[in-house]
C-alpha positions in Angstrom: -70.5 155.9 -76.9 -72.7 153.8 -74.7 -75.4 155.7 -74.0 -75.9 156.4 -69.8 -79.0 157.1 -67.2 -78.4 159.7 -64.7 -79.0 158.2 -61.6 -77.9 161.2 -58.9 -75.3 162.2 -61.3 -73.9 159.2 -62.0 -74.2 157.8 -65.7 -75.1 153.8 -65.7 -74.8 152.4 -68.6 -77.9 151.6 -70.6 -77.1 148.4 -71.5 -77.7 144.3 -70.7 -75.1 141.4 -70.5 -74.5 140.6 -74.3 -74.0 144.5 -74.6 -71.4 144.4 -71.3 -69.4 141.5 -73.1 -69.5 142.4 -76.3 -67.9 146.1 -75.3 -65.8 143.9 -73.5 -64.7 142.0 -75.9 -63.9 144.8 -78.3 -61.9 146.7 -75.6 -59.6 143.5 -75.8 -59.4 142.7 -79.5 -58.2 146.5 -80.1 -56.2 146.5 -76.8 -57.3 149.4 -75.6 -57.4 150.4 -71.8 -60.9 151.0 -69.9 -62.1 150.2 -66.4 -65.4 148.9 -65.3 -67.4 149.9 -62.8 -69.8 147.6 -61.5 -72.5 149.9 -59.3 -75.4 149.5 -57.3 -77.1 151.7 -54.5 -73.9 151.8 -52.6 -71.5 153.1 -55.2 -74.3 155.8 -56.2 -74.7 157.2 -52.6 -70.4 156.7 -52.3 -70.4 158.9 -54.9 -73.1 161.9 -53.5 -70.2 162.2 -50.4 -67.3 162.2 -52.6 -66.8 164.0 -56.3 -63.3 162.6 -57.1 -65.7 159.1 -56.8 -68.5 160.5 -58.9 -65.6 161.1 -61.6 -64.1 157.9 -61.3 -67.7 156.3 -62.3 -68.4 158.7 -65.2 -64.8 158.0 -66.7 -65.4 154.4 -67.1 -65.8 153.0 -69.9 -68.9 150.7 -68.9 -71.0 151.6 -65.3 -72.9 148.6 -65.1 -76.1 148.8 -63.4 -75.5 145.9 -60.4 -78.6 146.6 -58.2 -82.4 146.2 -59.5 -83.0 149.7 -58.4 -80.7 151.2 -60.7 -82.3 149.0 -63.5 -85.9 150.6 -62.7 -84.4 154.0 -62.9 -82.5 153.4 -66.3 -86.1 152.3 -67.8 -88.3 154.6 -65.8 -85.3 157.5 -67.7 -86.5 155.8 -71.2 -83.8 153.3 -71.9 -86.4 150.4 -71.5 -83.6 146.9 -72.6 -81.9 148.1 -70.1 -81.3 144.8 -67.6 -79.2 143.7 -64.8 -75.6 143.7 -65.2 -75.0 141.8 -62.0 -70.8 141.6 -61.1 -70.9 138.0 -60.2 -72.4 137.0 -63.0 -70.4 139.5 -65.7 -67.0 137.4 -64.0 -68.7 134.1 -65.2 -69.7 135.5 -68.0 -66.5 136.6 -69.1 -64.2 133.6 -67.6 -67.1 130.9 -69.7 -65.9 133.1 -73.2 -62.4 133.6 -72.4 -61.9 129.6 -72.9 -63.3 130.1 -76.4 -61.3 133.5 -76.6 -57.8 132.7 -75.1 -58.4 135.5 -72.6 -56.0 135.4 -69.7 -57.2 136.7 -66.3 -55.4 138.2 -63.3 -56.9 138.2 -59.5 -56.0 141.2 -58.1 -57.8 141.4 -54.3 -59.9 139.6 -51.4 -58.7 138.7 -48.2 -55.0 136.4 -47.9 -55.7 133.1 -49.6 -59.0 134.5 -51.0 -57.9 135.2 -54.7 -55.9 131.9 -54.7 -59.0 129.5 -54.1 -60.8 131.6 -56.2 -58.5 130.5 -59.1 -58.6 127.0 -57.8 -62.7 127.3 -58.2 -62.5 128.9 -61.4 -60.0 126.2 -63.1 -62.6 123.6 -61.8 -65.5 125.2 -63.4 -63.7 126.2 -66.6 -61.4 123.6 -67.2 -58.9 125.2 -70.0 -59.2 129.0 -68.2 -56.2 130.8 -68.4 -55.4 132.5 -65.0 -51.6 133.9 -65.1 -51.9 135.4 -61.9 -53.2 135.9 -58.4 -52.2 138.2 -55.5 -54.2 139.5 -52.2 -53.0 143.2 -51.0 -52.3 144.2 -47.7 -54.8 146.4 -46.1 -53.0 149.3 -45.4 -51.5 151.6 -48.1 -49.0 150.5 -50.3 -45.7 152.4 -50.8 -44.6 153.5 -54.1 -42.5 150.7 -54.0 -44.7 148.0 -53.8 -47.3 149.4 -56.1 -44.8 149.4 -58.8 -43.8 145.7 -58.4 -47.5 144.8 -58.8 -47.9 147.2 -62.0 -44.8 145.0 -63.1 -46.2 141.7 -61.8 -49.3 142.2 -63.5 -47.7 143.4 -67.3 -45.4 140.4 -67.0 -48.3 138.2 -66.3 -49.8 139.6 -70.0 -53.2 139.5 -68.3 -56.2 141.0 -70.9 -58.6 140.7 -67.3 -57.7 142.4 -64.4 -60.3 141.2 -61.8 -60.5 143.9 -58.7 -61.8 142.5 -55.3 -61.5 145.6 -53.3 -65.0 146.5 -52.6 -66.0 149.8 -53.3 -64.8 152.8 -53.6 -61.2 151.3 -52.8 -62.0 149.3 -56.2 -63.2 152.3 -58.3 -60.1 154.3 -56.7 -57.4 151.6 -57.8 -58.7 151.0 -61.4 -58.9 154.8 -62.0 -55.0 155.3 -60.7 -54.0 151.7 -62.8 -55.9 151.6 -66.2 -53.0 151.9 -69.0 -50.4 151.1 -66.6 -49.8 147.8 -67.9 -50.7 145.5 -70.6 -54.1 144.1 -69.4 -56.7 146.4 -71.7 -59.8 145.8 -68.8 -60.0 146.1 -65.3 -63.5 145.0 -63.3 -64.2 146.0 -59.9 -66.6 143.1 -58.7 -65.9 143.5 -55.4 -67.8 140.4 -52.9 -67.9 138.7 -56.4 -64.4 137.1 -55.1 -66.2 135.6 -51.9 -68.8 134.5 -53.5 -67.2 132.5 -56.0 -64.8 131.2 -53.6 -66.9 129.3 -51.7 -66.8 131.7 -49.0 -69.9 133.9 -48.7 -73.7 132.5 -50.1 -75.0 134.6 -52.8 -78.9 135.4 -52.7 -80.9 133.2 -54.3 -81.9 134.2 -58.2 -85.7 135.4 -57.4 -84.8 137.5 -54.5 -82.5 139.6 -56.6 -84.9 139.8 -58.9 -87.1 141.3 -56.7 -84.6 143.7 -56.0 -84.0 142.6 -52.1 -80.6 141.2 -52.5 -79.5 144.3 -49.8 -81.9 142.3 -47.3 -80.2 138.9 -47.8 -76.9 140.1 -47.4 -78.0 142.7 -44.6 -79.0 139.7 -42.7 -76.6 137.6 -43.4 -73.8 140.3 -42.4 -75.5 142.5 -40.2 -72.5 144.0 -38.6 -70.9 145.1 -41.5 -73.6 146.2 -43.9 -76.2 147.5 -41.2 -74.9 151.2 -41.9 -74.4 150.7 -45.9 -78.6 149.6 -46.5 -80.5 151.1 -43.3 -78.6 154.6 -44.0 -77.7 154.5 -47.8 -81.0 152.7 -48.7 -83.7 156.0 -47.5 -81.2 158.5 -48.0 -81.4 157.3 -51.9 -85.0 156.7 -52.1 -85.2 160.5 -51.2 -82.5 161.4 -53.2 -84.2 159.9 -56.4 -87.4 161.3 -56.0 -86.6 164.7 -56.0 -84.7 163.8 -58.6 -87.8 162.7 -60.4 -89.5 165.5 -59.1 -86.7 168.1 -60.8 -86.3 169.8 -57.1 -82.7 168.2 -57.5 -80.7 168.6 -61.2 -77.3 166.4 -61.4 -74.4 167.0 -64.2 -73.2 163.6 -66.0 -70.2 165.8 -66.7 -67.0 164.1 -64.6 -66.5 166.2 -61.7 -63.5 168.5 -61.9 
């Protein structure tokens, strides 16, 4: 059992990148079915408005800790190797092994068009990757119907990686419903992770994440969009934690029921 911070009731995983693909790698070689979360500010504070969300988190078999923030807190609560498990990076990660490995990945999200470049960009950058499948849903809800040919689509693929590009909590939502459905024995929401590597959307440069103000960088890059997600989220959870820290607030790691 990988041992977990409470950050506001959700449990991130106290671990760094070798630890992420290493669990990873296990989960595949004994084909066994877990999801994995990939969390920052915004999937914490998701999950203080919604329990079912909270639960989806604290069921996964890795919660890794995507933000900066969430990496202070994880030391700050003792677990002091703890480091950045960033989504974009656990994808390269994982496709740069899965040539060695024989892994096969399936795309499963972005926007029409989206999860078929991002293939295209993958193949270039890993010559000899193994991609068996791609496939952009519609927007809306999907009937019965249709979910079922995509749970077949995907087992026929024989997929060990399911890739999820449905930001969150859609993401978090689908891989909770879908793990042990079909063959694949991972599923990893990465959510922009499918722009980025696309071509489509710039990622911040490596010393501003470090610095923890990757939210400003995509703040200002989609202002629109995220202005609500970082100039809300971002106090409520700096309040949120310190009473935390303060014990005024007490969270359960237990899954919500």
């Amino acid at each position: 059992m990988v041992p977990r911070a409470n950050v506001l009731g959700v449990g991130v995983s106290a671990i760094d990148m070798t630890d992420a693909l290493s669990r990873i790698e296990e989960w595949i070689d004994r084909r066994t079915p877990h999801y994995v979360t990939v969390t920052g500010v915004h999937g914490v504070m998701e999950s203080q408005r919604d329990e079912e969300l909270r639960r989806i988190h604290n069921a996964a078999g890795l919660v890794t800790p995507d933000g900066m923030p969430l990496v202070w807190l994880s030391r700050l609560s003792g677990f002091h190797d703890v480091r950045r498990v960033y989504g974009p990076d656990l994808m390269l990660e994982c496709c740069a092994r899965s040539v060695e490995r024989g892994w096969k990945h399936f795309l499963y999200g972005g926007a029409e068009g989206v999860p078929e470049l991002l293939a295209e960009r993958l193949r270039e950058r890993f010559p000899g990757i193994d991609i068996v499948g791609a496939y952009s849903p519609p927007f809306r809800p999907l009937t019965d119907e249709e979910d079922e040919r995509i749970v077949e689509t995907i087992d026929r693929s024989e997929a060990d990686i399911v890739w999820v590009g449905l930001g969150t909590p859609k993401q978090e939502r689908w891989m909770s419903d879908h793990v042990g459905r079909f063959s694949a024995s991972v599923l990893v929401g990465v959510g922009a992770a499918f722009d980025f590597h696309a071509g489509l959307k710039r990622q911040a440069p490596a010393w501003i994440q470090r610095a923890g103000l990757e939210w400003l960088f995509r703040l200002l890059s989609e202002p629109r969009r995220l202005w609500r997600r970082y100039c809300i989220n971002n106090p409520l959870f700096i309040g949120a934690v310190l009473l935390q820290q303060i014990g005024v607030r007490r969270y359960d790691l237990e899954p919500a029921r």
